[in-house]
C-alpha positions in Angstrom: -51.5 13.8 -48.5 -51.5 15.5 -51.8 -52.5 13.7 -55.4 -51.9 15.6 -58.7 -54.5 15.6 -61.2 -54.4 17.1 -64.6 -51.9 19.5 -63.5 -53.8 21.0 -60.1 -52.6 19.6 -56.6 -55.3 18.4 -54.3 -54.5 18.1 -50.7 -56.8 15.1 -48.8 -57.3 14.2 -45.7 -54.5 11.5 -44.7 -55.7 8.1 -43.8 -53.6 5.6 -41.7 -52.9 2.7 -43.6 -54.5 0.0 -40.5 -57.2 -1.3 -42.9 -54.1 -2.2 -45.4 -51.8 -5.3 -45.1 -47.9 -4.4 -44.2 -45.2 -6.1 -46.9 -43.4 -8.8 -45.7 -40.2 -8.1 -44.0 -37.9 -9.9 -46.2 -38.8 -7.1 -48.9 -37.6 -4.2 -46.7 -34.9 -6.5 -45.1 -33.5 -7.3 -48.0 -33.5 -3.1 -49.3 -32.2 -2.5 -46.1 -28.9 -4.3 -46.0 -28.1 -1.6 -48.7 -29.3 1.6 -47.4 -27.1 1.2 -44.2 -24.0 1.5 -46.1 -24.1 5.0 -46.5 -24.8 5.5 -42.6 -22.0 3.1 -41.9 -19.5 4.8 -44.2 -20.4 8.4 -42.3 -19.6 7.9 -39.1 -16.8 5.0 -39.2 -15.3 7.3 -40.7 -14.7 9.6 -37.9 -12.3 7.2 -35.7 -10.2 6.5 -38.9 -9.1 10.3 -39.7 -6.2 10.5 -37.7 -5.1 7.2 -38.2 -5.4 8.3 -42.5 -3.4 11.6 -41.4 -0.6 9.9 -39.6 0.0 7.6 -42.8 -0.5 10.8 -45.6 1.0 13.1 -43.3 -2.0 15.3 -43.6 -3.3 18.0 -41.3 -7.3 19.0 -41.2 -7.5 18.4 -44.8 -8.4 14.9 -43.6 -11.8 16.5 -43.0 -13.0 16.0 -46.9 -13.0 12.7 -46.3 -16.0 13.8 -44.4 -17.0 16.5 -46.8 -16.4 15.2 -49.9 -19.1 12.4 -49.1 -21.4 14.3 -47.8 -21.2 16.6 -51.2 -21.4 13.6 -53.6 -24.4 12.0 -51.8 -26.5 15.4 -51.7 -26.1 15.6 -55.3 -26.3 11.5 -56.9 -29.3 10.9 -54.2 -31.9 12.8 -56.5 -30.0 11.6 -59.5 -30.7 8.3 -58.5 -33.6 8.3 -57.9 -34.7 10.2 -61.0 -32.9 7.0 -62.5 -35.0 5.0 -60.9 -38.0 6.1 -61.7 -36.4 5.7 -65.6 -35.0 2.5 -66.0 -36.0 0.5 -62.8 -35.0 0.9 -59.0 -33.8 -2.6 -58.7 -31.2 -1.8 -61.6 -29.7 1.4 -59.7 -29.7 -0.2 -56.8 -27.6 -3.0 -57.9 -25.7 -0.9 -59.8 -25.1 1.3 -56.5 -23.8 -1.9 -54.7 -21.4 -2.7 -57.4 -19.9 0.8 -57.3 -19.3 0.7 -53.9 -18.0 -2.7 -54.0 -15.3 -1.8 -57.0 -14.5 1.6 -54.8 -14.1 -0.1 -51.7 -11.6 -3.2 -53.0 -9.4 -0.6 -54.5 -9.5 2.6 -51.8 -7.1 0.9 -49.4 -4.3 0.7 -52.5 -4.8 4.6 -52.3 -1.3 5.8 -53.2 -2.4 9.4 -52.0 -4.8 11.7 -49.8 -6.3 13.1 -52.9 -7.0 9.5 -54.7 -8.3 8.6 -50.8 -10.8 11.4 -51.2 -11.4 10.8 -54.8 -12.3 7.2 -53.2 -14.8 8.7 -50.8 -16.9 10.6 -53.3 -17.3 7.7 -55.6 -18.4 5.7 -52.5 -20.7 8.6 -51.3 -22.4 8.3 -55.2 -22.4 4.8 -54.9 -24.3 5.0 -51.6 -25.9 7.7 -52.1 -28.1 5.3 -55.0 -29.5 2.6 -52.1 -32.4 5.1 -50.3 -33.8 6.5 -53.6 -33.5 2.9 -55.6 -34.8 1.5 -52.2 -37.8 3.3 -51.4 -39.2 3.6 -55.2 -38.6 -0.7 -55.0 -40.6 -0.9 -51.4 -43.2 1.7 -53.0 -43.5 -0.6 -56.4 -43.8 -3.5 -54.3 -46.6 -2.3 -52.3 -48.6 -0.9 -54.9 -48.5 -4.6 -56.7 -49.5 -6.3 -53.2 -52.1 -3.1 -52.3 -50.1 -3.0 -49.1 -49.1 -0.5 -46.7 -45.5 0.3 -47.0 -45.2 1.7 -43.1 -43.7 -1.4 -41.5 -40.9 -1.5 -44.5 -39.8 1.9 -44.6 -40.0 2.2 -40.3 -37.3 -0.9 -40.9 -35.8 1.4 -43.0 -35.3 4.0 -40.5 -34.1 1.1 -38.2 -31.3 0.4 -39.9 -30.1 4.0 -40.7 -30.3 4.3 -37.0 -28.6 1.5 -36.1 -25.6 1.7 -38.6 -25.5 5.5 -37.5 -25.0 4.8 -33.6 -22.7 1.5 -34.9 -20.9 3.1 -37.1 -18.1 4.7 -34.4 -17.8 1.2 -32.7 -17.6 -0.9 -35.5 -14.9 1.7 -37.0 -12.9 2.3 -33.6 -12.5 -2.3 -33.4 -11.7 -2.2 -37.2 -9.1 1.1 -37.3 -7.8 -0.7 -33.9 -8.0 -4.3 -35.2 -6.1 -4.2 -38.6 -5.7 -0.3 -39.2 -8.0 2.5 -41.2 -8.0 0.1 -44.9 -10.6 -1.9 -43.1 -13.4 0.7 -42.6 -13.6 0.6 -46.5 -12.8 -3.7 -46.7 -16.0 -4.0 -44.2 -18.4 -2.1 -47.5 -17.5 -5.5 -49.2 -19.3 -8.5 -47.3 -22.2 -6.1 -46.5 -23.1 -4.9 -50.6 -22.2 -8.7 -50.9 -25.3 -10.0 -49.0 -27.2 -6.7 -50.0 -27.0 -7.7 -54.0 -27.7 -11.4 -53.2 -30.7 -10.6 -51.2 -32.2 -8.3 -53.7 -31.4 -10.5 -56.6 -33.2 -13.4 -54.7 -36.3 -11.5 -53.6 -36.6 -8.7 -55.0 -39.6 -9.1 -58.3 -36.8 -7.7 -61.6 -37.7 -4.3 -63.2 -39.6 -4.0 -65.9 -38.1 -5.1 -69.4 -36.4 -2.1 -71.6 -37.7 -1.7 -75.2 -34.6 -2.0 -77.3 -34.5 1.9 -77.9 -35.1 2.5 -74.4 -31.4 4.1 -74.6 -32.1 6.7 -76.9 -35.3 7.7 -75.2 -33.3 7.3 -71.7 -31.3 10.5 -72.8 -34.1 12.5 -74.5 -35.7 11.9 -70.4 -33.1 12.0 -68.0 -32.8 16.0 -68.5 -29.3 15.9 -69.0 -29.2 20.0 -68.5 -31.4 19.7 -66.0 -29.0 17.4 -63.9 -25.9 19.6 -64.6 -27.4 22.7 -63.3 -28.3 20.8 -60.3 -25.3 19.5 -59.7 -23.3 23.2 -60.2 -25.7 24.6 -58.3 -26.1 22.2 -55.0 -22.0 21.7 -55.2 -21.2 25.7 -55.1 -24.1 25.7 -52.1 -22.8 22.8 -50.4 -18.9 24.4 -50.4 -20.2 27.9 -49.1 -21.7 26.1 -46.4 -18.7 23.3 -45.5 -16.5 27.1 -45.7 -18.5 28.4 -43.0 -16.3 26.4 -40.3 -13.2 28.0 -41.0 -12.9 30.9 -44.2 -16.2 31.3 -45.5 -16.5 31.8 -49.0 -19.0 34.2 -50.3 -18.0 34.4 -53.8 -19.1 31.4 -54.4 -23.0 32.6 -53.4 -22.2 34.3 -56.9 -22.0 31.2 -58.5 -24.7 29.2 -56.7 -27.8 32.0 -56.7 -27.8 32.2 -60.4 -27.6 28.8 -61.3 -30.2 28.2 -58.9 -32.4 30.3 -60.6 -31.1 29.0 -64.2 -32.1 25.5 -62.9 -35.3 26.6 -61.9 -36.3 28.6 -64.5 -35.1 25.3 -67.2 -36.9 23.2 -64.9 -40.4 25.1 -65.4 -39.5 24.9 -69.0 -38.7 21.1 -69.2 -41.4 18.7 -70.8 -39.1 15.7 -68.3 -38.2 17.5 -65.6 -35.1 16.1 -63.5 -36.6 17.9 -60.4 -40.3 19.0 -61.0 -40.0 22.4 -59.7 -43.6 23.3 -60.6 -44.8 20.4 -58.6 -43.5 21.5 -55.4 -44.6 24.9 -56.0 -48.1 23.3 -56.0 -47.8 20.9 -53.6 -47.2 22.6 -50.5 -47.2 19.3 -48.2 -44.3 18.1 -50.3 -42.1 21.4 -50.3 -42.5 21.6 -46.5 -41.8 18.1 -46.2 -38.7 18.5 -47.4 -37.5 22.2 -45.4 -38.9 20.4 -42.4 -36.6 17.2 -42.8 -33.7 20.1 -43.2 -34.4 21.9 -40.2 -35.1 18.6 -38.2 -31.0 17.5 -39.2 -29.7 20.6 -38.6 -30.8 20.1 -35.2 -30.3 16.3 -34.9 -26.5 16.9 -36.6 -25.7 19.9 -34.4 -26.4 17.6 -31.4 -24.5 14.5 -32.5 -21.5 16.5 -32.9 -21.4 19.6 -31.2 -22.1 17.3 -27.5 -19.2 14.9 -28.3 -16.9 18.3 -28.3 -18.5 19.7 -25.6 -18.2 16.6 -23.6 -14.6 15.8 -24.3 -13.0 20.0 -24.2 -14.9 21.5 -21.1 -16.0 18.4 -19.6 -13.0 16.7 -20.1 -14.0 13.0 -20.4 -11.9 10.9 -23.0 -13.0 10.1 -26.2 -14.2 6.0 -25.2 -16.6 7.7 -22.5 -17.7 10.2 -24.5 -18.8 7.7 -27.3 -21.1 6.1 -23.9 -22.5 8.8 -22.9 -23.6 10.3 -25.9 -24.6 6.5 -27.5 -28.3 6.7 -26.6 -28.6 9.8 -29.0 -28.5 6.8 -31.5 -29.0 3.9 -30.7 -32.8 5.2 -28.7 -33.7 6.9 -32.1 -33.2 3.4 -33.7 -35.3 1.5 -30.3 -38.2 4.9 -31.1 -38.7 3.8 -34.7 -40.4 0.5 -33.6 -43.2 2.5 -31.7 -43.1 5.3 -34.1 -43.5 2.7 -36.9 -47.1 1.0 -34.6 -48.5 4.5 -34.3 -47.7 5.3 -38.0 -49.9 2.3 -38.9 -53.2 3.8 -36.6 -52.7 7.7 -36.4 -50.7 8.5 -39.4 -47.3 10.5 -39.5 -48.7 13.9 -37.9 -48.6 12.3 -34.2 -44.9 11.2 -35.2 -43.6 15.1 -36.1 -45.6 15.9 -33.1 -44.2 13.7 -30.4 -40.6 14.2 -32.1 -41.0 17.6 -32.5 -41.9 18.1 -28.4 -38.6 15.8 -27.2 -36.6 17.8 -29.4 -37.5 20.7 -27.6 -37.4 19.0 -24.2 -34.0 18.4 -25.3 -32.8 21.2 -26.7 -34.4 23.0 -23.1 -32.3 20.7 -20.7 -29.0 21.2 -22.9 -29.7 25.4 -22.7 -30.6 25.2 -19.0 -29.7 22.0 -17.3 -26.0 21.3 -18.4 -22.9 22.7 -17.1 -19.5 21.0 -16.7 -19.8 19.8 -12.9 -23.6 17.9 -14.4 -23.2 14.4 -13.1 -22.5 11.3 -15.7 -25.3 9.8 -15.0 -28.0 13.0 -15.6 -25.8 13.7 -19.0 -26.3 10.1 -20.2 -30.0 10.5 -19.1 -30.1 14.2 -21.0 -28.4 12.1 -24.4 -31.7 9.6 -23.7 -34.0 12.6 -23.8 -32.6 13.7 -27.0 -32.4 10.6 -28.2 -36.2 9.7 -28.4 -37.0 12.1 -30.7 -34.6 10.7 -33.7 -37.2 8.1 -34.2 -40.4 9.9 -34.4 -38.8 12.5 -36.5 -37.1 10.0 -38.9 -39.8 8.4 -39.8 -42.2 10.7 -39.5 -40.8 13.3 -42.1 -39.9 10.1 -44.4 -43.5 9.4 -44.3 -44.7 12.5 -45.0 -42.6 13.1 -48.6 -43.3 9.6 -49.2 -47.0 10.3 -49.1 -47.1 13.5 -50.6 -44.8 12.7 -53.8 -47.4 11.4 -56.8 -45.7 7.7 -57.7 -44.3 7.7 -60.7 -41.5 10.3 -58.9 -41.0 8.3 -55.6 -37.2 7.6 -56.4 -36.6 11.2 -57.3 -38.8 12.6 -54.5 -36.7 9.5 -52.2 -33.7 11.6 -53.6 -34.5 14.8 -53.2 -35.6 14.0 -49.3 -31.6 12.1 -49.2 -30.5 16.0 -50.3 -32.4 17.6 -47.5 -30.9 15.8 -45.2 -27.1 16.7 -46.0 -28.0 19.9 -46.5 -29.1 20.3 -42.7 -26.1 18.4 -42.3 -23.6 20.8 -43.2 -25.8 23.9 -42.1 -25.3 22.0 -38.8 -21.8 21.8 -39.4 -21.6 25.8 -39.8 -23.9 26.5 -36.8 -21.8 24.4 -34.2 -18.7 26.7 -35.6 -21.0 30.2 -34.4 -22.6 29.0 -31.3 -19.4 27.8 -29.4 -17.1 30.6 -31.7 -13.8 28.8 -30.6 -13.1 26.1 -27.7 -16.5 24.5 -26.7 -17.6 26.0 -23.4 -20.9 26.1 -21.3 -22.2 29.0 -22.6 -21.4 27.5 -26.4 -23.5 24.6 -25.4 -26.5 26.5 -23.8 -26.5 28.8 -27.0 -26.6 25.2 -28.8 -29.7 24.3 -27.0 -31.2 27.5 -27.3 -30.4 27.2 -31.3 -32.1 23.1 -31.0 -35.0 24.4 -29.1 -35.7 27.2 -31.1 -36.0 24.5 -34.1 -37.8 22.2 -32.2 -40.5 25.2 -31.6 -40.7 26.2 -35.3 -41.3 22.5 -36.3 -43.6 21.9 -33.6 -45.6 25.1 -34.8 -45.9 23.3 -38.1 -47.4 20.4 -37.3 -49.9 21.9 -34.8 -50.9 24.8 -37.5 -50.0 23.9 -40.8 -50.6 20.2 -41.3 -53.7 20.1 -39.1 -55.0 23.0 -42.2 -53.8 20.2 -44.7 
């Protein structure tokens, strides 16, 4: 764990939190209910695209319904949670669900494709405000109560699990049911009960002086934020291009605003992103590349197996959602021991026990898979990779949240949101290299190799590295 004091980073010894009271649940509950909407919205959203293609008469455009989400929630994460930390994390939060709600009443009246995918990246800013609002309320909460805050974010983790491994059922019934409007329609009972909940038990922020507006601007790093957001978007396109035409021009753009950004961050008295904090806080920065790696890992599993499974293996797309279910849903069951551990051994044991079934996984995909494997051994191989999702979840999340000083917990709650879509769409690229066309056998055990060689680095760092921390 690392504090910052008078401008030097001191790294301590990390002490589980068993001597320390948990939060009661209806705090994290209630955060909760709004965090799994941008889960949810990922993956429904998967059974729905041909559906929206028959209707547009669209092609593999469809696929920025995917993208476009992705790219909004990457960059309004830390923008939330820099808001957060600003005017109060209850505020953006609320503010969040109403955006979704007011995108997702008017998104089936889409006359278009392109107002439809206009649709999804408000909804993926509008999400994208529930984990960074959430987690700086939960940390607020249990700094009043001197409580340990384990217990509420491992619910956290729960219900990004759950909504994850729900999210292609739930969509499939509802696409089935009434058509592809009602993936969006769903968003509205949900943020519904979320901003009730929240408004009932969650303690208000903290009144605004009347010129809290004027300061608001002078703080927010207004330059700071639009650098960031030109630079992470130009990334985040060269790496979505990767799949098909990549588009290296566009490294042009991104590598020099990425060093503009930083070197106006260094310079910034408010900070949007506090680029001279991570430099000194080591724990923090590889907090952050090891929650990347882990989701490029996790995310080239979730969807390069389904491909696998359904082009070489040939199994329809409703068996293919069983066998590769426990992938999810175990990572959601794992959180609940991973969350008991937490509270005695701290979050090293988590990355350690994760960081080993990843690479037990990635192992049997690279040497134990092959398209006459049995049902019933590849629904055991998606438990084995499975078990890891909750370890790793939780234990990275614990790890930033721990290392990040707390007046910038939304920010650093943002920034952590960012990591993870980045690994997302490196995933996304990676799937495209290893299998190089039609998914295959030897695409999938160069998949395994590319998981287990992940698992091995990240493994390395908690053995090494954090033990030196």
């Amino acid at each position: 764990m690392s504090q910052v004091r008078g401008g030097v980073t001191k790294v301590v010894e990390e002490r589980p939190a068993v001597d320390q009271p948990g939060m009661p649940a209806k705090y994290a509950a209630s955060v909760g209910l709004g965090t799994l909407l941008q889960p949810l919205n990922s993956s429904m959203i998967a059974v729905a695209l041909v559906a929206i293609g028959a209707d547009f008469h669209a092609g593999t455009e469809t696929q920025w319904l995917v993208s476009g989400l992705y790219l909004a929630t990457a960059v309004s994460a830390p923008t939330a949670g820099r808001l957060a930390d600003l005017i109060g994390a209850r505020r953006v939060f609320l503010a969040g669900l109403a955006l979704v709600a007011v995108v997702s009443a008017l998104a089936p009246l889409a006359p278009s494709l392109g107002w439809l995918i206009v649709a999804r990246v408000l909804l993926g800013i509008g999400t994208g405000a529930q984990f960074p609002s959430g987690v700086a309320m939960i940390r607020r909460i249990a700094d009043r109560r001197k409580a340990s805050a384990v217990g509420a974010l491992g619910l956290l983790s729960v219900f990004a699990q759950t909504s994850a491994a729900l999210g292609p059922s739930v969509g499939g019934f509802l696409v089935g049911t009434f058509d592809w409007q009602a993936i969006f329609l769903v968003n509205l009972p949900v943020a519904a009960v979320a901003g009730i909940a929240v408004l009932r038990l969650v303690p208000k922020d903290s009144p605004r002086p009347a010129d809290d507006d004027r300061k608001l601007w002078r703080e927010i790093d207004l330059a700071g934020l639009v650098l960031f957001t030109l630079a992470m978007t130009a990334l985040m396109l060269v790496l979505l291009s990767l799949t098909t035409r990549p588009n290296w021009w566009l490294l042009a753009a991104a590598i020099p605003l990425a060093a503009l950004f930083i070197l106006w961050e260094r310079r910034s008295t408010t900070p949007f992103v506090d680029v001279r904090l991570l430099a000194r806080s080591a724990p923090l920065s590889l907090g952050y590349l090891r929650t990347m790696l882990t989701y490029v890992a996790f995310y080239a599993i979730f969807y390069g197996l389904p491909g696998w499974l359904e082009q070489a293996r040939g199994l329809d797309p409703t068996r293919v959602g069983l066998v590769v279910l426990p992938i999810a849903a175990l990572g959601a069951i794992t959180v609940a021991i991973a969350t008991r551990l937490a509270r005695h051994h701290g979050h090293r044991l988590l990355l350690m026990i994760g960081s080993a079934g990843l690479l037990i996984g990635g192992a049997a995909l690279a040497f134990g898979v092959h398209t006459g494997t049995p049902i019933v051994v590849l629904v055991l191989i998606s438990a084995i990779l499975g078990v890891p999702n909750g370890f790793n979840g939780l234990g990275n999340q614990l790890a930033v949240y721990r290392a990040a000083p707390p007046e910038v917990a939304g920010a650093a709650a943002g920034l952590f949101r960012t990591s993870q879509y980045v690994g997302a769409n490196l995933a996304a690229a990676a799937i495209a290299l290893v299998f190089a066309g039609p998914a295959t056998d030897v695409g999938l055990h160069r998949l395994g190799l590319l998981v287990g060689g992940i698992a091995t680095i990240l493994l390395l760092d908690v053995i090494f590295v954090r033990k030196s921390q």
